[in-house]
C-alpha positions as CSV (number, residue, x, y, z in Angstrom):
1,X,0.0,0.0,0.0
2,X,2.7,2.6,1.1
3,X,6.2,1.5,-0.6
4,X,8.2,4.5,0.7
5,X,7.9,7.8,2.3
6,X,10.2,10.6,1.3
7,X,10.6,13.6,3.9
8,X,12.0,15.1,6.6
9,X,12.5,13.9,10.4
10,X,10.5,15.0,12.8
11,X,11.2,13.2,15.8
12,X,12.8,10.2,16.9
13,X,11.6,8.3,20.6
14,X,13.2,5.6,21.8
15,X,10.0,3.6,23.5
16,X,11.9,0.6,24.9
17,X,15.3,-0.9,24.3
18,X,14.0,-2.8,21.7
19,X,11.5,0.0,20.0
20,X,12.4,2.8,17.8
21,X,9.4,5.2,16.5
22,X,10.5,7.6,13.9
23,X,8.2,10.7,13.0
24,X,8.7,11.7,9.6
25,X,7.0,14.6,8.0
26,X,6.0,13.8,4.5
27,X,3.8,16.9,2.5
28,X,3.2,18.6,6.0
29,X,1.8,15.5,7.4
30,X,3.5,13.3,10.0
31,X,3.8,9.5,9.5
32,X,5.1,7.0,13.0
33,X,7.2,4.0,11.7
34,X,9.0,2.0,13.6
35,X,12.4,1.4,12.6
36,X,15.3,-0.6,14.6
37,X,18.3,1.3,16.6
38,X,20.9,0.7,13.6
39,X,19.0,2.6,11.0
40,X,17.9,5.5,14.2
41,X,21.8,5.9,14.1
42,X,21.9,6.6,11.1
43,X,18.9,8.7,10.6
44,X,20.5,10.6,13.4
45,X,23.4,11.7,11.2
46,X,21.1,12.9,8.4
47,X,20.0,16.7,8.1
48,X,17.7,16.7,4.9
49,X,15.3,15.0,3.6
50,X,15.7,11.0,3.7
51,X,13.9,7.9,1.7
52,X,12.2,5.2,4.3
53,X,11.0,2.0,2.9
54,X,8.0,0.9,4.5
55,X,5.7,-2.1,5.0
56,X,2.5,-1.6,6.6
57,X,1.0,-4.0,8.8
58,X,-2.9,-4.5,9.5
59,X,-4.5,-5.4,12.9
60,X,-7.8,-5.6,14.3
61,X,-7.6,-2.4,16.5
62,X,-4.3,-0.9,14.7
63,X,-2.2,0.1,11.8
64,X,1.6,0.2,12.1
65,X,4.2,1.6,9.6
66,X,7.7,-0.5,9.8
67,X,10.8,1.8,8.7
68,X,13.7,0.4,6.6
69,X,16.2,2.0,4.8
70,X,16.6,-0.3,1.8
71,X,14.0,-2.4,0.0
72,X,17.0,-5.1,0.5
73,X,16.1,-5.1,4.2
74,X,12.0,-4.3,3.9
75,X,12.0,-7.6,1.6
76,X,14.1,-9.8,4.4
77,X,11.7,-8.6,7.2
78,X,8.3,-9.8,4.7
79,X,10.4,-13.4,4.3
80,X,11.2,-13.5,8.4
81,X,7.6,-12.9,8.9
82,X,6.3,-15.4,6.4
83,X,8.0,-17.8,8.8
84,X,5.5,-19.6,11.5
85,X,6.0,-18.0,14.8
86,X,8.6,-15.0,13.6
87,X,6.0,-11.6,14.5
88,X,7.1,-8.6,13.0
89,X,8.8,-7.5,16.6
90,X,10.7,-10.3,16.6
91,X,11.9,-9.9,12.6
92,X,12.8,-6.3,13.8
93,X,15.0,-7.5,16.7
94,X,17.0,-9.9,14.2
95,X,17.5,-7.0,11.9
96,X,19.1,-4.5,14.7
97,X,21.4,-7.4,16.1
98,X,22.6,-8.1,13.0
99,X,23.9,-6.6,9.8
100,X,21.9,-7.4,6.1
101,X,24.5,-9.7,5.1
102,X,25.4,-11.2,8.3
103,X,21.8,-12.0,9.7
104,X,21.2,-13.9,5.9
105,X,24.4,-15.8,6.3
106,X,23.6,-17.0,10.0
107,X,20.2,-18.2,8.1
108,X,21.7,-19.8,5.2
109,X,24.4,-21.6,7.9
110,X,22.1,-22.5,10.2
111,X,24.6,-20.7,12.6
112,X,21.7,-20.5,15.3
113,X,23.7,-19.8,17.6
114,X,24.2,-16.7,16.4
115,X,20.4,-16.5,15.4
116,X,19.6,-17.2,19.4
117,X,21.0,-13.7,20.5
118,X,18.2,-11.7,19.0
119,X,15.9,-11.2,21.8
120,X,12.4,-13.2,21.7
121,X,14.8,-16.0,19.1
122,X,14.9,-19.3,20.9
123,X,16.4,-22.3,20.0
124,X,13.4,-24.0,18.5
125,X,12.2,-20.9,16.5
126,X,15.9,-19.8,15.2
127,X,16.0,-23.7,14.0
128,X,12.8,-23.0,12.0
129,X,14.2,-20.1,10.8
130,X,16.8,-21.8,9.3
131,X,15.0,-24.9,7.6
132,X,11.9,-22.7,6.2
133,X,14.6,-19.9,5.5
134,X,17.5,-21.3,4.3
135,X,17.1,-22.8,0.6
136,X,15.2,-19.1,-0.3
137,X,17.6,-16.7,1.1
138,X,20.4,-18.4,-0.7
139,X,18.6,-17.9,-3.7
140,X,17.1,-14.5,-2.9
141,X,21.1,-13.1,-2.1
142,X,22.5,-14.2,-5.6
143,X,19.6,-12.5,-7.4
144,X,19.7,-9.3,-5.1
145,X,23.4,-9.5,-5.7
146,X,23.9,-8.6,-1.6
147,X,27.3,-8.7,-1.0
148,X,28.6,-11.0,1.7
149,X,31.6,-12.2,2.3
150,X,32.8,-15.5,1.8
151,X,32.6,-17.8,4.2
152,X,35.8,-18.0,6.0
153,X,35.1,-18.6,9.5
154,X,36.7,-22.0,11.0
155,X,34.6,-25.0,10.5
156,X,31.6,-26.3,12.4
157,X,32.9,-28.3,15.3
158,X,35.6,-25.9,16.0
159,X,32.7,-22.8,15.6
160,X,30.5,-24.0,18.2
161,X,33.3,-23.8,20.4
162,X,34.8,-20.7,19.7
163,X,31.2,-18.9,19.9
164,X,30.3,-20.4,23.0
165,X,33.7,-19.2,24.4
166,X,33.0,-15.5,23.1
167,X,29.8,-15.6,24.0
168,X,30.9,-16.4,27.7
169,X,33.5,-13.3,27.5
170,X,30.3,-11.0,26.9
171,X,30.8,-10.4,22.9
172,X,27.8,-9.8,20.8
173,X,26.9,-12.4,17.8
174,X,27.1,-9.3,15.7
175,X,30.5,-8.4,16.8
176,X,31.7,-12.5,17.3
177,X,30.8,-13.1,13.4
178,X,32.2,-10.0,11.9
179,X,35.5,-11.3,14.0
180,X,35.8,-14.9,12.7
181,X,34.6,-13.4,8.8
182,X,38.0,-10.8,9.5
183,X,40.6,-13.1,11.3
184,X,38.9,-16.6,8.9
185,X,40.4,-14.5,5.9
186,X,43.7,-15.1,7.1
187,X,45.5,-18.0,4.6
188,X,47.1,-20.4,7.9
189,X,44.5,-19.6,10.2
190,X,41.5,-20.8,7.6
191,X,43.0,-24.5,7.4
192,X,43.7,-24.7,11.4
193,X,41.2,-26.8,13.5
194,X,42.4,-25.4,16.9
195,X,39.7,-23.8,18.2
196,X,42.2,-21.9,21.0
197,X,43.9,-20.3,18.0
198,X,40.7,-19.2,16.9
199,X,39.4,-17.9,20.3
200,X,42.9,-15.8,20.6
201,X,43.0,-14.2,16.9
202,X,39.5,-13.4,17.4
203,X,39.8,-11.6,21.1
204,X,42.6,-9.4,18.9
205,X,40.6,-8.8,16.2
206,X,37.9,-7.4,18.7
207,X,40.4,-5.6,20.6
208,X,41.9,-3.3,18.2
């Protein structure tokens, strides 16, 4: 119904940790969307008039405007929410803890571990995420032509591990896959099995 609103911002109110409403004034009238924290940042940073991609969801007793800022990321909310169980709070809260590329390679990995740190993602629901998810966002990156990097984070065994270890040191998903992408790219680290060699280049990586 709504595929983008073009304008200026109002307002920006952070409702909960989790809830970011956006007021943007479109044509002299003001339009509510909620957005997640990472594009708020970015928003922020803006002092003219800026492009939000919407998708409008219908309830009984309400209507509420989601905020994105690419069709990219609109389309990957409207396939988490196709998926039984995934609400449209939920879909946001994957979005903000996770970059585009990142959040569609956890899915297409089945990493749910990494899936599991989004709040309201359990084990069961980021495993369904994965099955119902995983065949279509492979095909949907190559035809969008996201760009992601190649997978060179250590193997599966030796990832469980490693992200259960980083994990316990108080690092992010977010932050623990963007550090095993960077440090996996590295030619005699890729081919080791060590998962302690993995844990330390990693802490590094994080560190700088």
């Amino acid at each position: 119904m709504i595929s983008y609103l073009k304008g200026t911002v109002a307002g920006i109110q952070k409702v909960s940790s989790s809830r970011v409403i956006l007021t943007l004034e479109v044509n002299q009238v003001g339009y509510d969307l909620q957005i997640t924290s990472r594009l708020m940042q970015h928003l922020l940073a803006i002092d003219e008039a800026v492009q939000v991609f919407t998708h409008l969801q219908i309830r009984e007793d309400q209507m509420i405007l989601f905020g994105f800022g690419s069709t990219a990321e609109r389309d990957l909310f409207r396939q988490l929410i196709s998926v039984s169980g995934i609400g449209p709070q939920v879909a946001m809260a994957l979005l903000d803890g996770l970059s585009l590329p990142d959040l569609v390679q956890a899915i297409v990995s089945s990493n749910t571990r990494v899936l599991t740190q989004a709040p309201g993602v359990g084990a069961k629901t980021a495993e369904r995420l994965a099955l119902e998810l995983k065949t279509k966002l492979a095909e949907w990156r190559n035809q969008s032509g996201l760009a992601t990097l190649p997978d060179a984070g250590p193997t599966a065994n030796v990832r469980e591990d490693v992200e259960m270890t980083l994990l316990a040191l108080g690092y992010t998903g977010n932050e623990i896959t963007q550090a095993l992408q960077a440090v996996g790219q590295k030619t005699a680290l890729a081919k080791n099995s060590n998962a302690e060699d993995w844990i330390r280049e990693a802490i590094a990586w994080l560190s700088q």
